[in-house]
N, C-alpha and C positions, 0 to 999 in steps of 0.2 A: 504494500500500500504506500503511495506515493504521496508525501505531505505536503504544501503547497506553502511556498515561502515568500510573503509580498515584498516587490521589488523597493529597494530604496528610494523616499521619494525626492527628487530633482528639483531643480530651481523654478525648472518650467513644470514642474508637477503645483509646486507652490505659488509659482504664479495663477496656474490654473482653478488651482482653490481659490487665491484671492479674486477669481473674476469669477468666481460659484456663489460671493458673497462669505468667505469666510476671511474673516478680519487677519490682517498682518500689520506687525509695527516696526518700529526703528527700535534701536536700540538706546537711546534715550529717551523713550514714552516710560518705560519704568519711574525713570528719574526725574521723570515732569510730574508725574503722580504723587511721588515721596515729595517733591520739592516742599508744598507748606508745612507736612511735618519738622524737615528735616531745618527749615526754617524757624520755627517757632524754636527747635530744641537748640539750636546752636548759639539764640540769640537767649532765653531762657533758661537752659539749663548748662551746655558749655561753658560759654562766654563770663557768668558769674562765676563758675568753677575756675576756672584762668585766672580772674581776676580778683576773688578770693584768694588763691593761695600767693597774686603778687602782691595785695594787702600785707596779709601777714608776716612779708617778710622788709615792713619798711615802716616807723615810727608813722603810723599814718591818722592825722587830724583833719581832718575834712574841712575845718575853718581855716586850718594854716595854709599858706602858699606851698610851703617846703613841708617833704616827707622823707626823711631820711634811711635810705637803705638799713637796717641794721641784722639784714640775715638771718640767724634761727633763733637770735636772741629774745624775741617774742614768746618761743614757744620754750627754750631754757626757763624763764621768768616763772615758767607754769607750776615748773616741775622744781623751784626754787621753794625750799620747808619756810625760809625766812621771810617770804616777799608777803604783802597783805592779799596782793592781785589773786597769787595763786591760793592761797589757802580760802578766799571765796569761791573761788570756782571750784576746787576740789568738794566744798561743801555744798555747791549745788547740782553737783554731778553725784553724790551722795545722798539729796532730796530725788535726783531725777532715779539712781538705783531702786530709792524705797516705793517711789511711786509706779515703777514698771515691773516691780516685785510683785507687789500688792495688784495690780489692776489686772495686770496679764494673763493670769489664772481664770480669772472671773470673766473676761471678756473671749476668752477658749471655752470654756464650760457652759455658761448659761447663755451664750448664742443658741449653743449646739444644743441645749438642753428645749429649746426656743422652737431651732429646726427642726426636731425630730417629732415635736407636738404637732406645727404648723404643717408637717410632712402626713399625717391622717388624713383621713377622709370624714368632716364632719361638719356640720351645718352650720353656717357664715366664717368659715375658714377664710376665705379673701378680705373679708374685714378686718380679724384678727391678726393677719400676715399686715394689713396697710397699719394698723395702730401700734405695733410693735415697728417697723419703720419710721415712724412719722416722727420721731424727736431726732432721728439724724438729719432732714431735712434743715431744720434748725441751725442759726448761726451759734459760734461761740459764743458772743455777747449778748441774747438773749437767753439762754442756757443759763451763763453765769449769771445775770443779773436776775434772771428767777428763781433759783437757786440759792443766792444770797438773802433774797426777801426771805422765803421759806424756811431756812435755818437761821435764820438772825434770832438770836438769845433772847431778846424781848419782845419782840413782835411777830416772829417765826410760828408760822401757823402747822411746824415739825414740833415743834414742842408744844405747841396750846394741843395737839391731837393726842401726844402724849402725854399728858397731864390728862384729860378726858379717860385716857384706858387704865388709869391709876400707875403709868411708869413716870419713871425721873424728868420733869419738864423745863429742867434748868439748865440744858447742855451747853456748854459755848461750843458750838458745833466750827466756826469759823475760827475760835482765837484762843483755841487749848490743844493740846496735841497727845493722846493719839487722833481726839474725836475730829479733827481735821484733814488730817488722813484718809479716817471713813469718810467726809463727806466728802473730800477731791476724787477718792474712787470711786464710790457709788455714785457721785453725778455722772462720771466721766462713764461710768456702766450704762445707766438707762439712756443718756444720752447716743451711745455709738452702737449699740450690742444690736441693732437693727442691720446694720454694714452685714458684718461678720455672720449673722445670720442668715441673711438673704446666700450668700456666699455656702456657707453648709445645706442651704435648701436644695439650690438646683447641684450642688454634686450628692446631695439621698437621692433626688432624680434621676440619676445619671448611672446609680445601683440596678443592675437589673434584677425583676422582682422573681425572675426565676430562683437567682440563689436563695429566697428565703423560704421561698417553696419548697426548695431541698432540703433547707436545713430544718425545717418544721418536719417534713418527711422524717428526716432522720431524730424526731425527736427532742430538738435546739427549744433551750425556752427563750424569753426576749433577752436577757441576759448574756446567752449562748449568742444568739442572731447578734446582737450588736458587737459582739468581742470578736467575732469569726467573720461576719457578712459585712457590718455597716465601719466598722473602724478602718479593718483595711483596704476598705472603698473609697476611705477620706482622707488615705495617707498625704495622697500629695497635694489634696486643698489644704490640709492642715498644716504642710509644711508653710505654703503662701500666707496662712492666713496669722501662722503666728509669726512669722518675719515681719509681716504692716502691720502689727497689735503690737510688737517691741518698739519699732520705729516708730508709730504714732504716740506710743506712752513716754519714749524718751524724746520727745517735742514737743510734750505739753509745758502749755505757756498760757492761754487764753484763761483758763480756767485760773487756776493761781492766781495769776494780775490781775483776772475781776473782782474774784473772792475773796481770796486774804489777802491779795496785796505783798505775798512773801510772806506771811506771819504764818505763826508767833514769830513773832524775832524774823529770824531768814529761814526758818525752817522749811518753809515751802516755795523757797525761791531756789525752781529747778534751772537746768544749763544756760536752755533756751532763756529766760528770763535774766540770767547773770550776763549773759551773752549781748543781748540787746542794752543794758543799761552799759556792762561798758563801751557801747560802741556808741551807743545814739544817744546815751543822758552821760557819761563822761570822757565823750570823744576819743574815745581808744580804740580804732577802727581796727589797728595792726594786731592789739592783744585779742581782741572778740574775734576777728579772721581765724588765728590760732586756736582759740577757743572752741571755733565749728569746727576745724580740723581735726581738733584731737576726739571729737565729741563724735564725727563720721568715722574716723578711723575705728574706734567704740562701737558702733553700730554695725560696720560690715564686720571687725572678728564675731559678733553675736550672728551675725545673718547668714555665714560659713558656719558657725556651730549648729544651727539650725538645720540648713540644707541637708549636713551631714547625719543629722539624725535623724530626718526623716525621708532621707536617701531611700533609692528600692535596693532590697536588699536581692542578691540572686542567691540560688539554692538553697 
């Protein structure tokens, strides 16, 4: 039996398609397409990165004429035990550890705790999917500034509800610490945990439901089905999902500066917030450049640890 091998096709083969109506391009129609991508990113995203790191390597005040080169002496100063500069920054990069400690878990769990309700089949489920969304839609500064009202120690209608169910209605929720803590994360919970969940929704979707039909088969309770069927279905969303949960907890800043303002003391004045005052309220453009550098550098070793561990494993 003789197999039949189609000829390669020629120039005037492809000519001939293009006069059948089948579309041919140049080799720069790609690059016409990418161009306002590639535009936005280079002027957005390169372009400050370039000029970020030649900040930080030159005495730079924005009011003065002259900025003077001074090399990595910037980012020495950082890691100087004596200097004042450094030991604030090391202490809000210390606020920014507890609060990515604390938040991080919670915005991994109870998305997905979120997901897997809103993943049923049960009567006004798209309502309940849009109300669990609808405070990300939300800016930061309405967030915080309701948020504020609501725990405020005297007026806070967090404590006047507490006080009604006979618990403690005296909390300085804003200006005592740990209870400060609680309320930077749990605002920063309900407000985002809609993101992350939508994200866990359509990869339960994307499970096919044959496997739980097997494993019901073979006798799996939901326990079983989640550990064996639904977890390693969401390996690799979950590795995404907690790389942008660690990078958006170690960038908060809206929240804090609305809230407490850094209080008590500086306790809750994370990178980002150390970072803008010395750049933009004490002209120290070259230290705060430094500052996001070492803060990125921070950020990608976490986001390589991450990868790695929720890498696919073979055999």
């Amino acid at each position: 039996m003789t197999t039949a091998v189609a000829p390669p096709r020629s120039e005037e083969g492809l000519r001939e398609g293009s006069r059948r109506g089948i579309p041919s391009h140049g080799k720069a129609t790609p690059w016409l397409f990418l161009a306002p991508y590639l535009v936005l990113f280079l002027a957005f995203v390169a372009a400050p990165v370039v000029l970020g790191a030649w900040i930080s390597l030159h005495r730079w005040d924005y009011t003065l004429p002259n900025k003077p080169f001074v090399g990595l002496d910037n980012y020495v100063r950082l890691f100087d035990t004596g200097s004042i500069t450094a030991a604030q920054f090391w202490d809000a990069m210390q606020a920014t550890g507890i609060f990515t400690v604390f938040s991080v878990p919670f915005l991994l769990t109870v998305p997905l705790g979120v997901a897997l309700v809103m993943n049923m089949r049960f009567k006004g489920r798209n309502f309940f999917r849009a109300v669990y969304f609808a405070p990300y839609v939300l800016g930061v500064a309405v967030v915080a500034v309701l948020w504020r009202y609501l725990l405020d120690n005297n007026i806070g209608l967090v404590n006047y509800y507490l006080g009604l169910l006979g618990l403690p209605d005296s909390t300085p929720w804003l200006t005592s610490s740990p209870a400060v803590w609680v309320s930077l994360v749990g605002v920063t919970v309900w407000w985002t945990l809609g993101f992350n969940a939508v994200i866990y929704l359509a990869a339960l979707q994307d499970i096919p439901g044959e496997l739980y039909e097997a494993a019901r088969v073979d006798g799996a309770n939901a326990w079983q089905q989640f550990r064996n069927v639904t977890f390693p279905g969401l390996r690799p969303v979950l590795g995404f999902i907690t790389t942008i949960t660690i990078i958006a907890s170690a960038n908060m800043f809206g929240q804090s500066y609305l809230m407490t303002q850094g209080g008590p003391g500086r306790q809750t004045r994370t990178a980002i917030y150390q970072i803008a005052e010395t750049g933009l309220r004490n002209y120290q453009m070259g230290t705060a450049a430094a500052m996001s550098y070492i803060l990125t550098a921070a950020l990608m070793v976490l986001s390589i640890v991450v990868f790695w561990l929720f890498r696919e494993r073979k055999g």
